[in-house]
C-alpha positions, 0 to 999 in steps of 0.5 A, spaced: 484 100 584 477 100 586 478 101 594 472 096 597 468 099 603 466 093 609 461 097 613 457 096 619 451 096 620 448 097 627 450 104 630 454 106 624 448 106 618 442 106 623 441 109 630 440 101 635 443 101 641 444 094 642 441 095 650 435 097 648 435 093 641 436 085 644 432 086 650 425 088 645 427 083 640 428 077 644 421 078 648 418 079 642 421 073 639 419 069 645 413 071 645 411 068 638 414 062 640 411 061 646 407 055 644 413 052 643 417 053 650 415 058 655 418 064 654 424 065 658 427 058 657 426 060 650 430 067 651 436 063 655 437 058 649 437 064 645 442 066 647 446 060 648 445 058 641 448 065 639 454 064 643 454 059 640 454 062 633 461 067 637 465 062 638 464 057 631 471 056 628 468 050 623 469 053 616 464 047 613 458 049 618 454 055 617 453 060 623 445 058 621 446 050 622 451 053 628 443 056 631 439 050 629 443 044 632 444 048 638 437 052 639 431 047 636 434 040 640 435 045 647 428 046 647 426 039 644 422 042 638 424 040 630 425 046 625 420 045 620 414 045 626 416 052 628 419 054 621 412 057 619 411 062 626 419 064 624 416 067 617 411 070 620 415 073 627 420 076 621 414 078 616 409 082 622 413 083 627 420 084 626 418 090 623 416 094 629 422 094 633 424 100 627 420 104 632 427 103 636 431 105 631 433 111 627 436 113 620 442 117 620 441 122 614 450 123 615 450 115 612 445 115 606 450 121 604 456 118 605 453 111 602 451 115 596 458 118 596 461 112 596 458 109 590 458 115 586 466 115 587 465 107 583 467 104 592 464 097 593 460 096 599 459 091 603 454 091 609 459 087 614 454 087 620 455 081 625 451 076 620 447 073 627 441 074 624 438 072 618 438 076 612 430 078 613 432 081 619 439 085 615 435 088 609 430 091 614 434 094 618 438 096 612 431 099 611 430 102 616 437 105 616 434 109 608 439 105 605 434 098 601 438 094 598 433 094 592 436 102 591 442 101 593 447 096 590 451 093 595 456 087 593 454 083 600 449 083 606 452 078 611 448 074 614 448 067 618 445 063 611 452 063 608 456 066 614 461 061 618 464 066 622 462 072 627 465 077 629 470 079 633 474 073 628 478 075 623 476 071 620 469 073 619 473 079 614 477 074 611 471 070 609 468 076 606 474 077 602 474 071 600 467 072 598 469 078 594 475 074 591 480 078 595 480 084 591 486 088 590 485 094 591 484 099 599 480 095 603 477 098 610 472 097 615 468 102 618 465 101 624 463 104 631 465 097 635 473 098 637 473 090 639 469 087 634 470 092 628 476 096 629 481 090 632 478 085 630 480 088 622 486 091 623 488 083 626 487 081 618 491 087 616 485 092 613 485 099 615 479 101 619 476 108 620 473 108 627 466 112 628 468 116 635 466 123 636 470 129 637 475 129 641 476 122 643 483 119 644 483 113 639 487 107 643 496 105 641 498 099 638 497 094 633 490 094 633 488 101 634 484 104 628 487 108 622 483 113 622 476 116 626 471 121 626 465 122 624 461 118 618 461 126 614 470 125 615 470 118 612 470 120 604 475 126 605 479 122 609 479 117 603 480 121 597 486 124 602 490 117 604 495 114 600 493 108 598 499 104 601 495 106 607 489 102 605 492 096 601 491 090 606 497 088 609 495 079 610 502 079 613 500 079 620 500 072 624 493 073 626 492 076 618 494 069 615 490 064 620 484 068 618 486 067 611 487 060 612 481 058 615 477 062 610 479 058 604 475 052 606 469 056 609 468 060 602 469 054 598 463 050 602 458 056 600 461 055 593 460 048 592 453 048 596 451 053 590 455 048 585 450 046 579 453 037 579 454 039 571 459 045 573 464 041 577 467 039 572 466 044 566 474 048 564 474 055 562 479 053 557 483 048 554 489 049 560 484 051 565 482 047 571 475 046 573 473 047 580 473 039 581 481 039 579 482 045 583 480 042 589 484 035 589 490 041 588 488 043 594 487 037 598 493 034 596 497 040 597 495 041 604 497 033 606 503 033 602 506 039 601 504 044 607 501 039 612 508 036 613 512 041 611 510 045 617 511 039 622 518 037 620 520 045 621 516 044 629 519 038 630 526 039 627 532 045 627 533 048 621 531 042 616 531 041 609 525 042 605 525 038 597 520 043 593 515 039 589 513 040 583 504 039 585 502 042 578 502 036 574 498 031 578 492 034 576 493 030 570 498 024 573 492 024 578 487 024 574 483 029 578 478 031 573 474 023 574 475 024 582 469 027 587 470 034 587 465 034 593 469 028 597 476 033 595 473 040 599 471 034 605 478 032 605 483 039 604 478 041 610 480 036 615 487 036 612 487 044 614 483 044 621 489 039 622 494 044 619 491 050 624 491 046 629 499 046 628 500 054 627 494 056 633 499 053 638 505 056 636 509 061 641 510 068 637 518 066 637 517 060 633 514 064 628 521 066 625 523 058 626 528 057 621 529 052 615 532 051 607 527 051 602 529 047 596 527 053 591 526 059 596 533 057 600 533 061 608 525 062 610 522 061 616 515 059 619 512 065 618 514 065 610 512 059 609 505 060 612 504 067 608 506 062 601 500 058 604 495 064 605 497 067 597 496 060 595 489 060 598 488 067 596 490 064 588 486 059 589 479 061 591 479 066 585 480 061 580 474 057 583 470 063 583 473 065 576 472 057 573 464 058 576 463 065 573 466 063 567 462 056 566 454 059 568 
């Protein structure tokens, strides 16, 4: 199986330290602006509008929307009026701050390494940037995206998630499909992308130098080094070493709050003629597949997970969802009313499973089909069945465009 590469950008790919980086961009970026608001209550908002972004758990709100509701409204100024100075900040001035940075030529090698070896790599920087500003840097780093075929940049258009949420790698899968094969994160930030990785049950190289003493536990890296040791350490692994794990209680919530996230992006991409199109005459279209969704959430998972909470040991009848597509009618509904509904039935659900103490995972019940299971059993069912689901919407679009 093809193994997939999630790489960071910053400190990994290109030389930019952060400490020197932000401060610059931040007084550059206040200063085209100043026009607007004076430059350091621009800068203040700044920063607050990406705190903002850090902490975002909504799934049915971009990282850009999270920026603009709370940046444009704090300094009293609509988006389209400074949208023009925006453009021209990325374009002209952005562009110098490469000054500040400096191409690692050991990354281009193991880049071109990787895609030589058939990899698929993903540009995993934390999306709190727009895409302009990733594609430069990748620039910078000598690794332009027109040259070098990478399968995702993440930025804050399409992202809902930031780092260090697990979900921000959840959602890449997602995006991805969830492929099959060895999954890793490489990256330089043992927080926000070792930890934060490992958390979802992915293995993760650490990018350290010699000598240094990874950390215990859980969410200590796989395996570290230089960017040079990443491709033998790979080709050296057994691959049930790389193969994610979406076990973990932290894996799974990330999963669960995933789903949603990635059908917005879909659905908002979605021409009104494809959702109710069929790949075949046994398929669903991506309208049937969200009803599904929905209606397993509020009447299968949703409820299933409050009776186990509030009762000891309790029967679970097994329910047969498939044929309601039909009985439903799930073809003639609104898919987009659909992906509303199951979202807000999710947020409920993971508000549910957030509050969960560690020992009530293993709270027992008797499943109609499965027998014995417990709360963390079914919880990974959920999480599979979203896992599914995702690659057949993504799957009914591709086969339908």
């Amino acid at each position: 199986m093809t193994p997939t590469l999630l790489i960071d950008l910053d400190d990994t790919l290109l030389d930019n330290h952060i400490d020197t980086f932000l401060p610059a961009y931040l007084q550059a970026l206040s200063r085209e602006l100043a026009i607007f608001a004076e430059p350091k209550r621009v800068i203040d908002t700044l920063i607050a509008a990406t705190r903002k972004m850090v902490e975002n758990t909504r799934p049915d709100c971009t990282l850009k929307e999270v920026f603009d509701g709370a940046f444009y409204p704090a300094l009293g100024i609509k988006e389209s009026a400074v949208q023009g100075s925006i453009e021209r900040f990325y374009s002209e001035v952005f562009p110098t701050l490469k000054k500040l940075t400096r191409p690692r030529p050991e990354a281009i090698r193991m880049v071109e390494q990787a895609f030589e070896r058939g990899y698929q790599l993903v540009i995993a920087t934390n999306p709190l940037f727009p895409l302009t500003a990733n594609l430069q840097r990748l620039e910078w780093a000598g690794l332009p995206a027109d040259q070098y075929p990478f399968t995702l940049v993440t930025s804050f258009e399409k992202s809902h998630f930031a780092k260090p949420q697990p979900a921000f790698y959840a959602e890449i899968l997602a995006r991805l499909g969830w492929p099959e094969g060895p999954v890793v994160m490489v990256g330089n930030d043992l927080h926000r992308d070792i930890a934060a990785s490992r958390k979802l049950g992915l293995a993760a190289f650490w990018l350290t130098e010699p000598g240094t003493t990874p950390p215990d536990g859980p969410e200590a890296p796989t395996a570290g080094g230089s960017l040079s040791d990443l491709i033998p350490w790979l080709e050296n692994t057994p691959a049930s070493v790389l193969q994610p794990d979406y076990s973990l209680v932290p894996a799974m919530l990330a999963v669960l709050r995933s789903t949603p996230a990635v059908l917005d992006r879909l659905s908002r991409d979605l021409p009104s003629e494809a959702w109710t199109k069929r790949p075949g005459p046994e398929e669903w279209s991506p309208t049937e597949i969200l009803c599904h969704l929905r209606d397993v959430e509020k009447e299968v998972n949703l409820p299933r997970v409050q009776i186990l909470l509030e009762q000891n040991n309790p029967f679970l009848a097994g329910k047969d969802t498939d044929p309601w597509a039909e009985q439903r009618l799930y073809i003639r509904q609104d898919g987009m009313q659909a992906l509303h509904k199951f979202t807000a039935a999710r947020l409920e659900l993971l508000d549910l499973l957030e509050a969960v103490q560690p020992a009530d995972w293993n709270r027992p019940a008797r499943h109609a089909i499965f027998g014995p299971t417990r709360l963390a059993e079914l919880v990974g069912i959920n999480a599979g069945h979203d896992r599914l689901h995702v690659r057949q919407v993504e799957s009914a679009i591709s086969a339908t465009s």
